[in-house]
Structures are given as structure tokens and as C-alpha cells.
mmCIF file of the protein (N, C-alpha, C, O) and its ligand, coordinates in Angstrom:
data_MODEL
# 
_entry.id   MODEL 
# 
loop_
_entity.id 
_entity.type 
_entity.pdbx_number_of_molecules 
1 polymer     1 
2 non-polymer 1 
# 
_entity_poly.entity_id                      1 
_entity_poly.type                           'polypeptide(L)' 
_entity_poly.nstd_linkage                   no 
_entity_poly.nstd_monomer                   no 
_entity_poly.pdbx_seq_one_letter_code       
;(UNK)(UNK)(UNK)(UNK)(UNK)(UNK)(UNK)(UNK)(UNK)(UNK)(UNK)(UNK)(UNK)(UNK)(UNK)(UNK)
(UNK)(UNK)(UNK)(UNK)(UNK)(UNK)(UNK)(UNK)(UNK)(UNK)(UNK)(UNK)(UNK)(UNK)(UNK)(UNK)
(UNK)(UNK)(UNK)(UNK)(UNK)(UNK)(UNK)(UNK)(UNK)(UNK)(UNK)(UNK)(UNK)(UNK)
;
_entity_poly.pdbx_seq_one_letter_code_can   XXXXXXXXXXXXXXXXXXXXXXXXXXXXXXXXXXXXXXXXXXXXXX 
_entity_poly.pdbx_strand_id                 A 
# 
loop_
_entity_poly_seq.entity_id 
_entity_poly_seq.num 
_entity_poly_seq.mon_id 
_entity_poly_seq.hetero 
1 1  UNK n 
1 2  UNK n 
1 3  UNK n 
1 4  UNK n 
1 5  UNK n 
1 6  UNK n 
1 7  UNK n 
1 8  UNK n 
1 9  UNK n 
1 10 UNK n 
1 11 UNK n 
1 12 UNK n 
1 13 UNK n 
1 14 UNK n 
1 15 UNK n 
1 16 UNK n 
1 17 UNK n 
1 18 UNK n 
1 19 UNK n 
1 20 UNK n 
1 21 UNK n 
1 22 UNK n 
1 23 UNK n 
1 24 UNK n 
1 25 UNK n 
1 26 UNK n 
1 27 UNK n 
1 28 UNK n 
1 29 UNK n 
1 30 UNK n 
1 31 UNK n 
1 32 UNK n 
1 33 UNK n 
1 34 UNK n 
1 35 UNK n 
1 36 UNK n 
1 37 UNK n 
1 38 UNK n 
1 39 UNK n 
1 40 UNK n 
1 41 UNK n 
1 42 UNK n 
1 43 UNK n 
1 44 UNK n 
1 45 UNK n 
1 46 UNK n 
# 
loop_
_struct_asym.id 
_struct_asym.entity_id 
A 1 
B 2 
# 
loop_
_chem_comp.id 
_chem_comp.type 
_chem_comp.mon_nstd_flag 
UNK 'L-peptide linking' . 
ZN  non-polymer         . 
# 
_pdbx_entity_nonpoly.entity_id   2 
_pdbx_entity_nonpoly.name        ? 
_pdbx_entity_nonpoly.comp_id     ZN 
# 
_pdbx_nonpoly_scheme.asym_id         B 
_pdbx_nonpoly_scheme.entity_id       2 
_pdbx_nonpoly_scheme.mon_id          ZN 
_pdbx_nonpoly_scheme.ndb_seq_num     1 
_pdbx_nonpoly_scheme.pdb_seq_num     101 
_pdbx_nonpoly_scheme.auth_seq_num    101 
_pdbx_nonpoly_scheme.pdb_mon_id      ZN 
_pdbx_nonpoly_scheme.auth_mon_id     ZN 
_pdbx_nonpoly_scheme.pdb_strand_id   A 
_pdbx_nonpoly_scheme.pdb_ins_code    . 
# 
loop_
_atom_site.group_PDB 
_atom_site.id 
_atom_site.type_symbol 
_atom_site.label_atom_id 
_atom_site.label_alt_id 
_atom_site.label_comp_id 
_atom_site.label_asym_id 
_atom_site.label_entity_id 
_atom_site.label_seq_id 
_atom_site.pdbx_PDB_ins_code 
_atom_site.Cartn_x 
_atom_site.Cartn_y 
_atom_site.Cartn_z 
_atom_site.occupancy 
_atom_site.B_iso_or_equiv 
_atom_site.pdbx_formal_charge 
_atom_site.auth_seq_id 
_atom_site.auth_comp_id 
_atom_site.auth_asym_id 
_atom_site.auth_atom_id 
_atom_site.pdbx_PDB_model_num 
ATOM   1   N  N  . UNK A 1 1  ? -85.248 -43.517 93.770  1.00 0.00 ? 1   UNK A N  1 
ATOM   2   C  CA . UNK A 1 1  ? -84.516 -43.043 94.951  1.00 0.00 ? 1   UNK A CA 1 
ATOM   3   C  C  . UNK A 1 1  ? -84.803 -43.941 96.152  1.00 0.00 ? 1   UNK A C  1 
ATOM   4   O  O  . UNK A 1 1  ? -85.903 -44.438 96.396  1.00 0.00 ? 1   UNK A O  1 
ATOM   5   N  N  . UNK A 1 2  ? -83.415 -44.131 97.055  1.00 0.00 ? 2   UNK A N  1 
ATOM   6   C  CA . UNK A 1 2  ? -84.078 -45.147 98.004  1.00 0.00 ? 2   UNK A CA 1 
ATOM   7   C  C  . UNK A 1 2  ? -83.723 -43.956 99.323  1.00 0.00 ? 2   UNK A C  1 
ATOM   8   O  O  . UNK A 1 2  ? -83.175 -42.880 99.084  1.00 0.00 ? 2   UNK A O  1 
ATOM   9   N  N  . UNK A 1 3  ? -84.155 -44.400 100.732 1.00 0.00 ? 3   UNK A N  1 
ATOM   10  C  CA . UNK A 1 3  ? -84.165 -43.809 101.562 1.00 0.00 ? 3   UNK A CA 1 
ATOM   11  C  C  . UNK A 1 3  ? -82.951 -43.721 102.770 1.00 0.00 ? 3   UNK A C  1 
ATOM   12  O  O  . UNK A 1 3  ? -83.080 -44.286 103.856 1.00 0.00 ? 3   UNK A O  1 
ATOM   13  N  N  . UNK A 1 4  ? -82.079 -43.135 102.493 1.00 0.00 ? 4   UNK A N  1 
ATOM   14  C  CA . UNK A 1 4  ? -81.240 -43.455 104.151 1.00 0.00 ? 4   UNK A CA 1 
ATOM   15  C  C  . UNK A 1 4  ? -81.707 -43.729 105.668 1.00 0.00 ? 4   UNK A C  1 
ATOM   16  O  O  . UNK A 1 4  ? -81.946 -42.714 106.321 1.00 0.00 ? 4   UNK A O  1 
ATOM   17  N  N  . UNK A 1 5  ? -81.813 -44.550 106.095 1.00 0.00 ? 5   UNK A N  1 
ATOM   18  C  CA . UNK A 1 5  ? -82.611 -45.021 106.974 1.00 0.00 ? 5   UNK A CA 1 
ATOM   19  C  C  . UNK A 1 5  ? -82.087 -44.458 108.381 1.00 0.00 ? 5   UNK A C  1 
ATOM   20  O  O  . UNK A 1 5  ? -82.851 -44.639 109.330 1.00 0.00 ? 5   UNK A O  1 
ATOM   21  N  N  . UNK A 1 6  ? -80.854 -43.783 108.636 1.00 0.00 ? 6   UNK A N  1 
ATOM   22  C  CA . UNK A 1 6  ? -80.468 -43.260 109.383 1.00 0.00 ? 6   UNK A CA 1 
ATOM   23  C  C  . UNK A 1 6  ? -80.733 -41.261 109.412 1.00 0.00 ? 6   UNK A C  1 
ATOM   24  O  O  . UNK A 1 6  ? -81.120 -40.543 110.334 1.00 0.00 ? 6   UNK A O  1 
ATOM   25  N  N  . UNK A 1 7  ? -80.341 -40.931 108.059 1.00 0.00 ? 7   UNK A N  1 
ATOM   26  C  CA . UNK A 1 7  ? -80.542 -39.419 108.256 1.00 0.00 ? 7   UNK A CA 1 
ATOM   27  C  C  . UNK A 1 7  ? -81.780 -38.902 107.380 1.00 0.00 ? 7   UNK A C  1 
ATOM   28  O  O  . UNK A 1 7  ? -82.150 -37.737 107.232 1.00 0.00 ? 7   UNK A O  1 
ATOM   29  N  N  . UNK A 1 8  ? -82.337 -40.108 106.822 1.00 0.00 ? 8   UNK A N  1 
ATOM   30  C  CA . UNK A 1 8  ? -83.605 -39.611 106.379 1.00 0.00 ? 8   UNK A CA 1 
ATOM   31  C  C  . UNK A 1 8  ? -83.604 -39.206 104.918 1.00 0.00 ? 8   UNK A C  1 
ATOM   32  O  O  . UNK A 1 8  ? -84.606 -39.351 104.218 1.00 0.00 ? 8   UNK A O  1 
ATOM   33  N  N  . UNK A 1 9  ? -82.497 -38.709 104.479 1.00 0.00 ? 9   UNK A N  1 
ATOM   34  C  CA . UNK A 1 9  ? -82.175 -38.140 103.184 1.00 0.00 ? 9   UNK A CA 1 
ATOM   35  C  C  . UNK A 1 9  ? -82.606 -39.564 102.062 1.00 0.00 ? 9   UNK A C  1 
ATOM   36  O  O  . UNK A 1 9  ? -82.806 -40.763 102.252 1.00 0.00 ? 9   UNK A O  1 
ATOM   37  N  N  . UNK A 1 10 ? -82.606 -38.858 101.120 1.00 0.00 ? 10  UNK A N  1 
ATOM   38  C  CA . UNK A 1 10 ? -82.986 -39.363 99.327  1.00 0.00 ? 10  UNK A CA 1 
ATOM   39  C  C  . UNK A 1 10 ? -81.365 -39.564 99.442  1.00 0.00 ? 10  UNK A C  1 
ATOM   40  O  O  . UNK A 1 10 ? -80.546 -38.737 99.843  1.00 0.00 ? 10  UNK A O  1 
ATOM   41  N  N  . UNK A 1 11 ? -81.093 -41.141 98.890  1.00 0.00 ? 11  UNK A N  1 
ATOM   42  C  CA . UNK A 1 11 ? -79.701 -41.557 97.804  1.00 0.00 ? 11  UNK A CA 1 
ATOM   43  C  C  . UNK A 1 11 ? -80.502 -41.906 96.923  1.00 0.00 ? 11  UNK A C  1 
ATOM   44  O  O  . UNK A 1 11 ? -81.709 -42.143 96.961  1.00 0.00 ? 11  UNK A O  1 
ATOM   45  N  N  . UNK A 1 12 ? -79.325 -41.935 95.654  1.00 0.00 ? 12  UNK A N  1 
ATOM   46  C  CA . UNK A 1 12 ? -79.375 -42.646 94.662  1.00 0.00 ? 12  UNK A CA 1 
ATOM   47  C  C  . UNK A 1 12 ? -79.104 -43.816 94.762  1.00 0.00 ? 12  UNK A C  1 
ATOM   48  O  O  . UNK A 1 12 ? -78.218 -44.169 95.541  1.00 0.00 ? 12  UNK A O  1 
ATOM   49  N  N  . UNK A 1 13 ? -79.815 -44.738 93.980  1.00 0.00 ? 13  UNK A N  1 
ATOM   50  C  CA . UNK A 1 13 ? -79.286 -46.393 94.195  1.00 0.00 ? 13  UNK A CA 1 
ATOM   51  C  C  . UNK A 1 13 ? -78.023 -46.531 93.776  1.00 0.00 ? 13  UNK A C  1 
ATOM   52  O  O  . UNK A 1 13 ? -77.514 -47.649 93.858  1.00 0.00 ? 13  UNK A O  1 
ATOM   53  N  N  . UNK A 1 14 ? -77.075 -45.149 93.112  1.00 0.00 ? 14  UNK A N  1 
ATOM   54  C  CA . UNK A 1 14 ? -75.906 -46.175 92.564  1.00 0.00 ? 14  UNK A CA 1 
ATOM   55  C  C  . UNK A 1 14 ? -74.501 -45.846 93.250  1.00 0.00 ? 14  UNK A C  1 
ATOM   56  O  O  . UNK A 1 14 ? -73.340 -46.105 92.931  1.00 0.00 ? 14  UNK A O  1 
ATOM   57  N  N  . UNK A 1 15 ? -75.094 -45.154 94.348  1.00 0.00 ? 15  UNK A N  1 
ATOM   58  C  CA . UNK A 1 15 ? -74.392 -44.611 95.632  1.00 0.00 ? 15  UNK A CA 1 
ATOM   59  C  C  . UNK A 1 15 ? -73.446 -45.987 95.762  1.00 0.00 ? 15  UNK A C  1 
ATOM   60  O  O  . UNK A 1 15 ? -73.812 -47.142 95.548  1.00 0.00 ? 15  UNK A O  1 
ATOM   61  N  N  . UNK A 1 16 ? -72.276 -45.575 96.127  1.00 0.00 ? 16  UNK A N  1 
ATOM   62  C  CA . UNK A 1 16 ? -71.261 -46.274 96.555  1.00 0.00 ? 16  UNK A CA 1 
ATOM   63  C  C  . UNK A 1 16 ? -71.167 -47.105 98.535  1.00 0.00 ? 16  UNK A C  1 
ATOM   64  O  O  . UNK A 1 16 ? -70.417 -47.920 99.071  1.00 0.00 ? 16  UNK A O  1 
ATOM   65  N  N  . UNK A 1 17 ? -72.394 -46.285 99.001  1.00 0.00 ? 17  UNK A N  1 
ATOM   66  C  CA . UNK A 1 17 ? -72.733 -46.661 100.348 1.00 0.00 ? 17  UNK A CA 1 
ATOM   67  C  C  . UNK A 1 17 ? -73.625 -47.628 100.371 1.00 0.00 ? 17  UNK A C  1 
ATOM   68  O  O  . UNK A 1 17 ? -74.781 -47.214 100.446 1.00 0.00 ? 17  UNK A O  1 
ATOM   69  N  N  . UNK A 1 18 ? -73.485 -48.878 100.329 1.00 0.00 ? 18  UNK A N  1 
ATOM   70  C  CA . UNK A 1 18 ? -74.297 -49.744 100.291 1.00 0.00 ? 18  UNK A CA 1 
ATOM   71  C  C  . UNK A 1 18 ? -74.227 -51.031 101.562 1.00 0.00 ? 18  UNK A C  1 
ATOM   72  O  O  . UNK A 1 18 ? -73.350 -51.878 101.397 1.00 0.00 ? 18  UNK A O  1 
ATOM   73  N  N  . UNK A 1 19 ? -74.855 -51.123 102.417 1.00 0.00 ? 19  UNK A N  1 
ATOM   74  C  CA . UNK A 1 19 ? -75.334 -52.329 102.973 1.00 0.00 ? 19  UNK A CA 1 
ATOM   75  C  C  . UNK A 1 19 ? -76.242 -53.210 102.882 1.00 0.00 ? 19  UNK A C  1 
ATOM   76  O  O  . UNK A 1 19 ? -77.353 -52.737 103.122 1.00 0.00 ? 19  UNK A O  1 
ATOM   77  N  N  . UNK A 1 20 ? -76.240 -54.632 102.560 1.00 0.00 ? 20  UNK A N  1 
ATOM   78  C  CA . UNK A 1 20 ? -76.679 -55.515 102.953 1.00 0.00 ? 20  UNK A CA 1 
ATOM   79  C  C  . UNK A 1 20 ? -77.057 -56.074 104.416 1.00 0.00 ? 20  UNK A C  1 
ATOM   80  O  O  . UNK A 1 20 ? -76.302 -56.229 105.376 1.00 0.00 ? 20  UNK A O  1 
ATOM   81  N  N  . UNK A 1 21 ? -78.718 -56.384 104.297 1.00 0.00 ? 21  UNK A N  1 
ATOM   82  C  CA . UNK A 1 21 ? -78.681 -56.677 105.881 1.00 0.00 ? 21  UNK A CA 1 
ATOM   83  C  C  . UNK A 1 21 ? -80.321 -57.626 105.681 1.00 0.00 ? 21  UNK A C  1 
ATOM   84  O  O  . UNK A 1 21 ? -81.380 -57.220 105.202 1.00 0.00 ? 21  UNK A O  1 
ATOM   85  N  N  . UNK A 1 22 ? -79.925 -59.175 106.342 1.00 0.00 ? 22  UNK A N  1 
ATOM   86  C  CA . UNK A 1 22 ? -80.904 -60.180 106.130 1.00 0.00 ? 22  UNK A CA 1 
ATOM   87  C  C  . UNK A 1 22 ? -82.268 -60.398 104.667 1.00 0.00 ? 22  UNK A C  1 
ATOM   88  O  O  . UNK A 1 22 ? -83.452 -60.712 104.555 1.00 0.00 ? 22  UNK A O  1 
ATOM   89  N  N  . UNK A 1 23 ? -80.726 -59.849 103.519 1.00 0.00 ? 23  UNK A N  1 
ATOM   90  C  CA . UNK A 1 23 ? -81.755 -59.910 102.465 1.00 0.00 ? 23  UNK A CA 1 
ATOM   91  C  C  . UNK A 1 23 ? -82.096 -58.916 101.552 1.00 0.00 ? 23  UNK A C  1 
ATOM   92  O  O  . UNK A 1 23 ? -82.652 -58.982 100.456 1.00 0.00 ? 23  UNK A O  1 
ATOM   93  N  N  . UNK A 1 24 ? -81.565 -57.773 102.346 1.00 0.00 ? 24  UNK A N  1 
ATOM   94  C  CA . UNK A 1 24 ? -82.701 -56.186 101.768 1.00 0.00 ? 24  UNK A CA 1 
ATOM   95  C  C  . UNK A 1 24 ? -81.006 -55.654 102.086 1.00 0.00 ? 24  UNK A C  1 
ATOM   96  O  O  . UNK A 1 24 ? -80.162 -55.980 102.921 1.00 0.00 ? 24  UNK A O  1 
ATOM   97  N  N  . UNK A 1 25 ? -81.060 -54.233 100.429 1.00 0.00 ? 25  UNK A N  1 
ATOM   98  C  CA . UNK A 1 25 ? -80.301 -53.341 100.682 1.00 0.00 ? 25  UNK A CA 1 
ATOM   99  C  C  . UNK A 1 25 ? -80.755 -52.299 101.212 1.00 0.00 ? 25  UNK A C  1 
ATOM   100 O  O  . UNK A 1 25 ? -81.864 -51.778 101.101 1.00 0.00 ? 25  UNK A O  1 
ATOM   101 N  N  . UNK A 1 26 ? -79.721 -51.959 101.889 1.00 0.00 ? 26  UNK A N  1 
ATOM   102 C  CA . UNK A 1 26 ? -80.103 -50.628 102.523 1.00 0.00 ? 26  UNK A CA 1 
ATOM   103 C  C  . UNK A 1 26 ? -78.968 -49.209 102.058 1.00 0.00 ? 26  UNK A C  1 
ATOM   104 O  O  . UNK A 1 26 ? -77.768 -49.298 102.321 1.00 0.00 ? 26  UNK A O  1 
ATOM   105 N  N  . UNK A 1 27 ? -79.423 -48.228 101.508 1.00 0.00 ? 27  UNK A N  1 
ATOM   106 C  CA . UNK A 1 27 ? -78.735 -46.941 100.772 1.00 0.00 ? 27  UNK A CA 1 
ATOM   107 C  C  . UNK A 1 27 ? -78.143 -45.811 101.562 1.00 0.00 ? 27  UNK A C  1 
ATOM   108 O  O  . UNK A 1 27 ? -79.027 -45.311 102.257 1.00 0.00 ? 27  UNK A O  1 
ATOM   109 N  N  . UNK A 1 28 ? -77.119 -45.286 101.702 1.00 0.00 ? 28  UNK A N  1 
ATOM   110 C  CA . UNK A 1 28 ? -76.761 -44.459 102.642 1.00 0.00 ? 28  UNK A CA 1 
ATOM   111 C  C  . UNK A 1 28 ? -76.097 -43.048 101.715 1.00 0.00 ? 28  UNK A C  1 
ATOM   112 O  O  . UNK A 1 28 ? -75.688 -43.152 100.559 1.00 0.00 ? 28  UNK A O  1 
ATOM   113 N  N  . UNK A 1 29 ? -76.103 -41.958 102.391 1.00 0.00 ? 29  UNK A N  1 
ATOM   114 C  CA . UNK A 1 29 ? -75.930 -40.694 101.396 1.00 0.00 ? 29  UNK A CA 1 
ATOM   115 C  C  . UNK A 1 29 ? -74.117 -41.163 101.914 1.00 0.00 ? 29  UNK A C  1 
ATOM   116 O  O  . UNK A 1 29 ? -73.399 -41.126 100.915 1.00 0.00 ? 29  UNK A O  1 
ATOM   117 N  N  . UNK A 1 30 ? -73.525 -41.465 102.885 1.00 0.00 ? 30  UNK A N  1 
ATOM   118 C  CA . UNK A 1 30 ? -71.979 -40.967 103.133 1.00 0.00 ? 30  UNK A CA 1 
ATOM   119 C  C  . UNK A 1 30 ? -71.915 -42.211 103.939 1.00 0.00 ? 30  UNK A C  1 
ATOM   120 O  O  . UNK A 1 30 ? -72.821 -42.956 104.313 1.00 0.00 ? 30  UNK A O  1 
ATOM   121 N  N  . UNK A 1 31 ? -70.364 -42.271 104.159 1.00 0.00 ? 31  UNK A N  1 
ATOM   122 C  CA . UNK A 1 31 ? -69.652 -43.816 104.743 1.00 0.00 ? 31  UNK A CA 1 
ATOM   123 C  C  . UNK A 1 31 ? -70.172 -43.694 106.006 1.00 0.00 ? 31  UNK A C  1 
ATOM   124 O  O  . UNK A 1 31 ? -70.396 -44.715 106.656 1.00 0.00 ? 31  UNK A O  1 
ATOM   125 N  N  . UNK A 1 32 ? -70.499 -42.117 106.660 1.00 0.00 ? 32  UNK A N  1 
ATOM   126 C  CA . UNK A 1 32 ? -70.596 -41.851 108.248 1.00 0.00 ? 32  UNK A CA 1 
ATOM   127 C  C  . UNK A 1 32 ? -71.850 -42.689 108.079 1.00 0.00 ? 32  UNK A C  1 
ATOM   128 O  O  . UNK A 1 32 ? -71.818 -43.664 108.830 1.00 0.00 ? 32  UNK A O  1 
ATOM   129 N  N  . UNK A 1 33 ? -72.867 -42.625 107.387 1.00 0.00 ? 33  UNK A N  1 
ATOM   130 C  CA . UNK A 1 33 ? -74.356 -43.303 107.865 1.00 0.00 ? 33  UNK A CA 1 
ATOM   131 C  C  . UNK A 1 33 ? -73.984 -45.002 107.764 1.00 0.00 ? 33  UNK A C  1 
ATOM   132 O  O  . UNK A 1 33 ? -74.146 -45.913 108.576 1.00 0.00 ? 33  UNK A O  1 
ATOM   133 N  N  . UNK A 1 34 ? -73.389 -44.966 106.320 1.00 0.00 ? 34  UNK A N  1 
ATOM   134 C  CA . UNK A 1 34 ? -73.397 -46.425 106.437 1.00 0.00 ? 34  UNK A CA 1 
ATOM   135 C  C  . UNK A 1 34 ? -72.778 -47.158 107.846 1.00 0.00 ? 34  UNK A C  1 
ATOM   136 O  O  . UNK A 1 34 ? -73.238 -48.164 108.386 1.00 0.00 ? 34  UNK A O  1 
ATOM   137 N  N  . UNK A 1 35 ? -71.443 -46.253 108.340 1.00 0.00 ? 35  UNK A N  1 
ATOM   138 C  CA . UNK A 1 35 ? -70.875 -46.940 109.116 1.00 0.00 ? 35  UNK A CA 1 
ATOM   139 C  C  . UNK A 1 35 ? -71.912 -47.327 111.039 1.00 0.00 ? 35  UNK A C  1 
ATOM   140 O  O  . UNK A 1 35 ? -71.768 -48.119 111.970 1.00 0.00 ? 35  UNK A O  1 
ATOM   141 N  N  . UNK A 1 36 ? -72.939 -46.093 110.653 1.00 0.00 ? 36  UNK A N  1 
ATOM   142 C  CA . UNK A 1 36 ? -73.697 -46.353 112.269 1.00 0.00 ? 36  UNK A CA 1 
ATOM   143 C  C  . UNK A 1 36 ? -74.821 -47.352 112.214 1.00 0.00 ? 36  UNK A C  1 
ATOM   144 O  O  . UNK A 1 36 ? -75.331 -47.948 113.162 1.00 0.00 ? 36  UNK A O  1 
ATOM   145 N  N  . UNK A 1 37 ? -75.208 -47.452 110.536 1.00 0.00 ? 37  UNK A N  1 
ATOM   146 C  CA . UNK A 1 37 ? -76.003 -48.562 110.376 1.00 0.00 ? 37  UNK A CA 1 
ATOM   147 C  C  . UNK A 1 37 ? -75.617 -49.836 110.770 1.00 0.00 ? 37  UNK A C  1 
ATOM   148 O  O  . UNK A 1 37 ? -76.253 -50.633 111.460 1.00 0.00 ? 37  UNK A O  1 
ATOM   149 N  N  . UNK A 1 38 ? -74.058 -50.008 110.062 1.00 0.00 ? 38  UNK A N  1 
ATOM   150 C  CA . UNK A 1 38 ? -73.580 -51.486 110.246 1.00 0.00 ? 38  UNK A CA 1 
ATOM   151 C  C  . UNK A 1 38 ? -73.543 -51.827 111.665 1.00 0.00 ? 38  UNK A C  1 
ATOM   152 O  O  . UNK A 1 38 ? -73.758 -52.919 112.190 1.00 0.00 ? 38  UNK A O  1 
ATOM   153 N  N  . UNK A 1 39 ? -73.205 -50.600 112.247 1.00 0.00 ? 39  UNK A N  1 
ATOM   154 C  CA . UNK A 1 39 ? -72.891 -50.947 114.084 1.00 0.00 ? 39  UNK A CA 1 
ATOM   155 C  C  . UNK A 1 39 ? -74.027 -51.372 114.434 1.00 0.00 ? 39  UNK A C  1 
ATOM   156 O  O  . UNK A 1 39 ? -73.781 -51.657 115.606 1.00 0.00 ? 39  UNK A O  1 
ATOM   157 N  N  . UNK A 1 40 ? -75.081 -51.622 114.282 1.00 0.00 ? 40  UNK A N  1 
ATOM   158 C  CA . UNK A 1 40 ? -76.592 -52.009 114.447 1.00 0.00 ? 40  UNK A CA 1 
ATOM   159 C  C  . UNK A 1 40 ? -77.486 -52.062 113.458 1.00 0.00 ? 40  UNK A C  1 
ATOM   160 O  O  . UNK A 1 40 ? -78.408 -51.263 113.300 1.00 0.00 ? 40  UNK A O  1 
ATOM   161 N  N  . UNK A 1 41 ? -77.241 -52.967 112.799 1.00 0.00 ? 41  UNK A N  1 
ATOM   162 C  CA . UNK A 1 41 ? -78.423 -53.090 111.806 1.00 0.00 ? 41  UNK A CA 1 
ATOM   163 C  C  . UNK A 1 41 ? -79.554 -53.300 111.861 1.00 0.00 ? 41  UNK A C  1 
ATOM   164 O  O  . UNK A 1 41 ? -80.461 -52.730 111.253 1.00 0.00 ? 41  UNK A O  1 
ATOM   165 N  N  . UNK A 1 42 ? -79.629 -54.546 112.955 1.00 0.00 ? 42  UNK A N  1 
ATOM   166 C  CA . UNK A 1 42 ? -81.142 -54.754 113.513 1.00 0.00 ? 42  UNK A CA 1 
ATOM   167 C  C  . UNK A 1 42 ? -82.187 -54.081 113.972 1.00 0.00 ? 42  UNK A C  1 
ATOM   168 O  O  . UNK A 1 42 ? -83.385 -54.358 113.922 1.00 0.00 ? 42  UNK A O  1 
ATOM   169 N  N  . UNK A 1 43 ? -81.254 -52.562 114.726 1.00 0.00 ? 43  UNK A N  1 
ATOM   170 C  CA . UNK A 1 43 ? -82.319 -51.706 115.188 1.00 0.00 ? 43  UNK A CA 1 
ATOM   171 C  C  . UNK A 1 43 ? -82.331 -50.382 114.257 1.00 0.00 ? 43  UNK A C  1 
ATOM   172 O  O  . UNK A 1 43 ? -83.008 -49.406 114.581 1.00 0.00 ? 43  UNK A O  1 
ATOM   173 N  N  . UNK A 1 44 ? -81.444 -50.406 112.938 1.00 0.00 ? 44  UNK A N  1 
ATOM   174 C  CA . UNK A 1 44 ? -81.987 -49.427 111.584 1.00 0.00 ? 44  UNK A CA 1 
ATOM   175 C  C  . UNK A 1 44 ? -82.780 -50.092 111.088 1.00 0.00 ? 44  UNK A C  1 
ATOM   176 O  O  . UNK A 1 44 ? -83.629 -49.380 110.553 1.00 0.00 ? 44  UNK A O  1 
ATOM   177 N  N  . UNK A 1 45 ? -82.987 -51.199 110.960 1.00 0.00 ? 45  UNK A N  1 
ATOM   178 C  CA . UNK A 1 45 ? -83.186 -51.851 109.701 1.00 0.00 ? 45  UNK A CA 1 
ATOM   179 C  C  . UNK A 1 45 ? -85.118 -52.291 109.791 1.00 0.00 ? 45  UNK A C  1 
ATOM   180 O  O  . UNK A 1 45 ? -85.709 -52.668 108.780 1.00 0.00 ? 45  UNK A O  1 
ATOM   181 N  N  . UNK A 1 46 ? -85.654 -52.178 110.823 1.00 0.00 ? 46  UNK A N  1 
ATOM   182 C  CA . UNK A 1 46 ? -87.124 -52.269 111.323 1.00 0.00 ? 46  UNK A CA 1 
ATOM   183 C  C  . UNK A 1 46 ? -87.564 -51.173 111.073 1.00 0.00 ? 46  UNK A C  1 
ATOM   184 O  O  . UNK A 1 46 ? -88.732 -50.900 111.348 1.00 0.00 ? 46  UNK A O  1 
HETATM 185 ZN ZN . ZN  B 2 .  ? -77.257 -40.207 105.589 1.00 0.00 2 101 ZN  A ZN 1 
# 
């Protein structure tokens, strides 16, 4: 299980929400997280 880095929740890795960001994926439960991640990745992604 990887971690949504925005709402905290458990995804599955084979989740369809997936970003890339300098290297490292990052897992999102729904498009809404992925989409506030992408708007700032730099400051999810630390
Ligand atoms: Zn989420």
C-alpha cells in the first residue's frame, strides 16, 4: 500500500491516480487528490 500524500489515506499501487514527480511516484485514492498534488508538487511531495 502506498500513501496519499495529500489526504493521508492507504491506495493501492494499481490505482489509476498516479503522478510522477522528480523521479518518485506518488499514489492518490481519487483524480480530486491527484489533481491538487499536480498544482504543486514541490510542496506535496517533501
Ligand atoms: Zn486522497
Amino acid at each position: 500500500m502506498k500513501k496519499d500524500v495529500i489526504c493521508g489515506m492507504k491506495v493501492r499501487e494499481d490505482t489509476e491516480f498516479v503522478s510522477e514527480f522528480q523521479g518518485k511516484e506518488f499514489y492518490f485514492c481519487s483524480s480530486k487528490c491527484k489533481e491538487e498534488f499536480d498544482k504543486n508538487p514541490l510542496k506535496h511531495s517533501r
